[in-house]
C-alpha positions in Angstrom: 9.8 -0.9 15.1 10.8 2.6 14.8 8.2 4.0 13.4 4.9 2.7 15.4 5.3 5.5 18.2 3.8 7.9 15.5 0.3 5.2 15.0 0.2 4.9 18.9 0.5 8.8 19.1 -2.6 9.0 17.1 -4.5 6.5 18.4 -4.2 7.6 22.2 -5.4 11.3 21.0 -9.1 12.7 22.3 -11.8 12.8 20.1 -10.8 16.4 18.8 -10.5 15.3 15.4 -13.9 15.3 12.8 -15.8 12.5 11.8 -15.0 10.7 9.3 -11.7 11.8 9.6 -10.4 13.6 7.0 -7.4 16.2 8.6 -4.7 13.6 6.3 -6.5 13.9 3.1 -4.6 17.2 2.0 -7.0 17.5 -1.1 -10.6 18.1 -1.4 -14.0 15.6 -1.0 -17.6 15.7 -1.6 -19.9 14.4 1.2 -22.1 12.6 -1.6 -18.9 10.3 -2.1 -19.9 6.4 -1.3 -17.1 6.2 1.3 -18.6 9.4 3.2 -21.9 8.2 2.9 -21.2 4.8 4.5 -19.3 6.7 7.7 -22.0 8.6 8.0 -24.7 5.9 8.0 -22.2 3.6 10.5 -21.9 6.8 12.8 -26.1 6.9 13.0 -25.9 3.3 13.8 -23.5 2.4 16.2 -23.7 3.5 20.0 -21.2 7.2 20.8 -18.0 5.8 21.5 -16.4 5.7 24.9 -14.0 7.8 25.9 -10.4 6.9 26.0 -8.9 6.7 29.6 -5.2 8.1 29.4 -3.2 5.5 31.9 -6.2 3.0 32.5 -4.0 0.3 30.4 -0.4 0.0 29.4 -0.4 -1.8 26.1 0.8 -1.9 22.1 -2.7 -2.8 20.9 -1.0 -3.3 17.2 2.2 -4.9 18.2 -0.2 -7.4 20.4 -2.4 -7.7 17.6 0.1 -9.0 14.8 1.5 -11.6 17.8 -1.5 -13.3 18.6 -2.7 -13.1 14.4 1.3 -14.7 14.0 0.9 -17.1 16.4 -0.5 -20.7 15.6 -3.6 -20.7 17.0 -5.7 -18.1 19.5 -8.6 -18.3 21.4 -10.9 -16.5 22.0 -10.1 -14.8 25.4 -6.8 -13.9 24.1 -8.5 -12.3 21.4 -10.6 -10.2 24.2 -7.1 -9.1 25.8 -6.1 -7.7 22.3 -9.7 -5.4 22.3 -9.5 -4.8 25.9 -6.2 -3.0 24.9 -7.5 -1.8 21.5 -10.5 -0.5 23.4 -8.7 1.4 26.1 -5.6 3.0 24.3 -8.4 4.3 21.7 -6.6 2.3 19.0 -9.1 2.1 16.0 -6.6 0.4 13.6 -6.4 -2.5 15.4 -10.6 -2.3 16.2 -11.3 -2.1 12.5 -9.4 -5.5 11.9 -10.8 -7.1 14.8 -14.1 -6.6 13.9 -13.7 -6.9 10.1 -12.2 -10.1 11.2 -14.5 -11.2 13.7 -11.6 -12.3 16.2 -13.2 -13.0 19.5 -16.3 -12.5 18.3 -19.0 -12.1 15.0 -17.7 -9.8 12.2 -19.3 -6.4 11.9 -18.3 -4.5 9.4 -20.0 -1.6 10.4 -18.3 -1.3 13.4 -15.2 -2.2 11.5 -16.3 0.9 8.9 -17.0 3.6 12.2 -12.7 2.8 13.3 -11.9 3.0 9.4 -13.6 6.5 9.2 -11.5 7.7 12.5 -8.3 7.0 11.1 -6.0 9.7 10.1 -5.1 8.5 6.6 -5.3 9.9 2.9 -8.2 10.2 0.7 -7.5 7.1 -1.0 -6.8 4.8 1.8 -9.8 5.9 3.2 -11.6 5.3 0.2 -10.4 2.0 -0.4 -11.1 0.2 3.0 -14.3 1.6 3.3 -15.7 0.3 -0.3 -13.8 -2.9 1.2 -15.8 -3.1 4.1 -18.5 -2.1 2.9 -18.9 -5.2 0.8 -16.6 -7.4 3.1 -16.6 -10.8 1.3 -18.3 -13.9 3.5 -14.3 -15.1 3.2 -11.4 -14.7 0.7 -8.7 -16.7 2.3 -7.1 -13.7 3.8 -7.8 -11.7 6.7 -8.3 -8.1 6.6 -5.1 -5.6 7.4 -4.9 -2.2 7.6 -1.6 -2.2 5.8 -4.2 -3.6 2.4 -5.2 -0.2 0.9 -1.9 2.1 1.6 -1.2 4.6 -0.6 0.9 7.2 1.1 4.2 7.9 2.9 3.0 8.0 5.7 1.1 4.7 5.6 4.0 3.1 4.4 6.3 3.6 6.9 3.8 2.6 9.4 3.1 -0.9 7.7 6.9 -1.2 7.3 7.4 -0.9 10.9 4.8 -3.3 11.5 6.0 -5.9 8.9 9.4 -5.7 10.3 8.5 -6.0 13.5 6.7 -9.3 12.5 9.9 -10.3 10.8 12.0 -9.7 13.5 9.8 -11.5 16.0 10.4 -14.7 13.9 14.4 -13.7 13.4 14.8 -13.7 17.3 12.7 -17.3 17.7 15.4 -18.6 15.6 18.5 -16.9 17.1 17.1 -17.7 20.6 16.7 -21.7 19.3 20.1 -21.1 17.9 21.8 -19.9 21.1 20.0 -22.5 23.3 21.5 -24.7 21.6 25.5 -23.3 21.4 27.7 -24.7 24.3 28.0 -22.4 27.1 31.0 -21.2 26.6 30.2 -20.0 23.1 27.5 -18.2 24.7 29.0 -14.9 25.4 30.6 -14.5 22.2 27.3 -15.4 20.0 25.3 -12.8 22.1 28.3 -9.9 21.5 28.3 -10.6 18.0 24.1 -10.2 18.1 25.0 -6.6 19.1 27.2 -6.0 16.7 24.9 -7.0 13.8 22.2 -5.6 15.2 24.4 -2.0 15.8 25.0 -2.5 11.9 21.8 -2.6 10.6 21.0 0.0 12.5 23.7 2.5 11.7 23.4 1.2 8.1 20.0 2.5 7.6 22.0 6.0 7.5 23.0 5.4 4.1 19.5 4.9 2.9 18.6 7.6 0.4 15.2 9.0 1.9 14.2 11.7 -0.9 10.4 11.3 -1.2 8.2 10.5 0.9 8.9 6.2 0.9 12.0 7.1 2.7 11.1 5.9 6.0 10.2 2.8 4.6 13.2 2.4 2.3 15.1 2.6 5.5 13.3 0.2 8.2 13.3 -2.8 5.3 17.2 -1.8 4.4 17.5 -2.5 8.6 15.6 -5.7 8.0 17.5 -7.2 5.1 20.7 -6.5 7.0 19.4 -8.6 10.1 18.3 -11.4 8.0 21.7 -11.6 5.9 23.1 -11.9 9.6 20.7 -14.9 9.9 20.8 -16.4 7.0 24.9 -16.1 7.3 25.0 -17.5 10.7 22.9 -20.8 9.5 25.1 -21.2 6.5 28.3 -20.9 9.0 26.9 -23.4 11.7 25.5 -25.9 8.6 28.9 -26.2 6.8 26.9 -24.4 3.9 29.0 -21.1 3.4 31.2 -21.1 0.6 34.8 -22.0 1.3 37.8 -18.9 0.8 41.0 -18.6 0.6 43.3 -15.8 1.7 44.2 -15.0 -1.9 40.4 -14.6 -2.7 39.5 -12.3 0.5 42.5 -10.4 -0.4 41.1 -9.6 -3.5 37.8 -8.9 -2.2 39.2 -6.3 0.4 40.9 -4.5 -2.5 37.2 -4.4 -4.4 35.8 -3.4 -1.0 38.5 -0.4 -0.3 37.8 0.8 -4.3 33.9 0.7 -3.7 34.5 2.7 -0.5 36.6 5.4 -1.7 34.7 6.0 -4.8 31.2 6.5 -2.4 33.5 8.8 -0.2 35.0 10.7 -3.3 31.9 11.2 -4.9 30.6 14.9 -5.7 27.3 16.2 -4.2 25.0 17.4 -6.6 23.8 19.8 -4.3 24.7 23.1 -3.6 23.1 23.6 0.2 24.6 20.3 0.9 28.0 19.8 0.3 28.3 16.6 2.3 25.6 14.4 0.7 26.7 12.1 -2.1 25.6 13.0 -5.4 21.7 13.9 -5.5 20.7 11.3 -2.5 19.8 12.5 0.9 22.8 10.3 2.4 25.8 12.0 3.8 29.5 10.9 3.9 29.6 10.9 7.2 27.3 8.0 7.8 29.0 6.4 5.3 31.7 6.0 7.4 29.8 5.4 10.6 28.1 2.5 8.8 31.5 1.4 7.9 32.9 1.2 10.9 30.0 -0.8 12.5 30.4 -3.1 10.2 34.2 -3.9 10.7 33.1 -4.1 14.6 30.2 -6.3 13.2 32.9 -8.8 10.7 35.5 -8.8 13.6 33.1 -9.8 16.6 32.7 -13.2 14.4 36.2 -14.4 15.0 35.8 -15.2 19.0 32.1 -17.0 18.6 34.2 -19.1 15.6 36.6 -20.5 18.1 34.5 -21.1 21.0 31.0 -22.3 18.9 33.4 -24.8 17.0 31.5 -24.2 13.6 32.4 -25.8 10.2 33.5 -23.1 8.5 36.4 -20.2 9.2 36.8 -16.9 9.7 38.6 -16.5 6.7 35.5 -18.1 4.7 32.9 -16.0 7.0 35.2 -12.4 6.0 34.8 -13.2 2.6 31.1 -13.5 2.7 30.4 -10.7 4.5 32.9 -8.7 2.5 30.8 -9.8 -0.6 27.8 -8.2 0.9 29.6 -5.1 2.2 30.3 -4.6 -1.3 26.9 -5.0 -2.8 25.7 -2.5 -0.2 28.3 0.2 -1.2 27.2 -0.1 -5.2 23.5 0.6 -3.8 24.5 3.9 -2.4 
């Protein structure tokens, strides 16, 4: 979710920008291109657009979008909530897709084409949801998104905030279930060790290498894969699923970990301005060993919720795991 305040920033500006909107394009168009031609024939068609009301409604028209699409079924007046918001925080992403979808009321693709033609965006996401809209199928199976046609950076990091945001909607249903269901003395310790994982996969996301301009991305969905191995280890550990290990075979596994560690720490940058990055990657030593020490936080906060959630495994077993995946982490660096 780190990432949205930059869409919402956007979408809550006047209407100083041109139309179609093209200040994201960074490389040159012709008016006679199909795409221009069909903003400009929606933008003769369609009534002027209202202003946007700073303050007359405080609301995440995307982030309520993607829950009521999520949920199992919506009706129609919920629908209406998501464009009243849409409508008054000026948020044309989430107009296009309404309309292209024709939730809460008919499709209208032209009106879906006028929001698609405001967006800032590059050439060739423009481009490519306009010739979409332009001939939107009758149905395909799947509905419309704006994250369909992304081609930049930018764009990416935006639909990775907004996937992960979905995923971590679902994540916290199931912990929630999960801790409804602990006895209530287990209850403390299962909701400190919720803020320990979730401090790791945080911090972690500092040893993300984000050269190019994917980084942001690369980073939110390193965040998400580290919540769902917390997940997915936590099921394992309550179902009597996670592997069984010794102290001989953690032992061992704390001796790979400290090697991987120290050869990450003790590697050269290939840099010359910046001495304290690892090799030719953007990510720095010292979040190395922030990340590290969240995670030790994160592996020891499982030993309390052990004893008082009663689970059929041990801590011994649960180190191991988790040391496993520490490791595999390090050799991505």
């Amino acid at each position: 979710m780190l990432l949205l305040w930059a869409w919402h920033a956007d979408a809550a500006q006047p209407d100083t920008i041109p139309y179609p909107n093209t200040e994201g394009f960074g490389v040159p168009f012709e008016k006679s291109e199909d795409w221009y031609r069909h903003c400009a024939r929606v933008e003769r068609l369609l009534p002027p657009r209202p202003p946007v009301v700073a303050g007359k409604m405080r609301c995440n028209a995307t982030d309520l979008y993607y829950q009521k699409r999520d949920q199992a079924s919506t009706s129609a007046a919920e629908w209406r909530q998501v464009r009243a918001c849409a409508e008054a925080s000026g948020d044309d992403a989430v107009l296009m897709m309404l309309h292209a979808n024709g939730y809460g009321s008919a499709r209208d693709p032209d009106r879906a084409i006028y929001h698609a033609c405001r967006l800032t965006t590059a050439k060739a996401e423009m481009e490519g949801r306009v010739t979409y809209l332009a001939v939107l199928p009758a149905a395909d199976g799947q509905p419309f998104d704006l994250c369909d046609h992304v081609t930049s950076g930018r764009m990416g990091a935006e639909c990775a905030a907004i996937g992960e945001g979905r995923d971590a909607r679902l994540r916290n249903a199931r912990l929630e279930r999960f801790a409804a269901d602990l006895p209530v003395k287990a209850r403390p310790s299962f909701a400190r060790l919720r803020q320990a994982a979730a401090a790791f996969a945080r911090t972690s996301a500092g040893e993300v290498d984000r050269s190019g301009s994917g980084g942001a991305a690369f980073a939110l969905r390193h965040m998400g894969r580290r919540e769902q191995e917390f997940l997915e280890t936590l099921l394992e550990a309550a179902g009597g699923k996670l592997a069984r290990a010794g102290a001989r075979e953690l032992a061992q596994l704390d001796r790979q970990l400290n090697v991987e560690y120290r050869q990450v720490m003790t590697a050269p940058s290939a840099q010359a301005n910046h001495p304290q990055r690892i090799r030719y990657s953007t990510v720095e030593r010292e979040a190395v060993r922030s990340s590290e020490r969240a995670w030790l936080a994160y592996r020891d906060a499982w030993a309390p919720f052990i004893a008082a959630a009663g689970l059929r495994t041990d801590f011994t077993s649960v180190q191991a795991a988790l040391t496993r995946q520490r490791i595999a982490q390090l050799k991505r660096i």
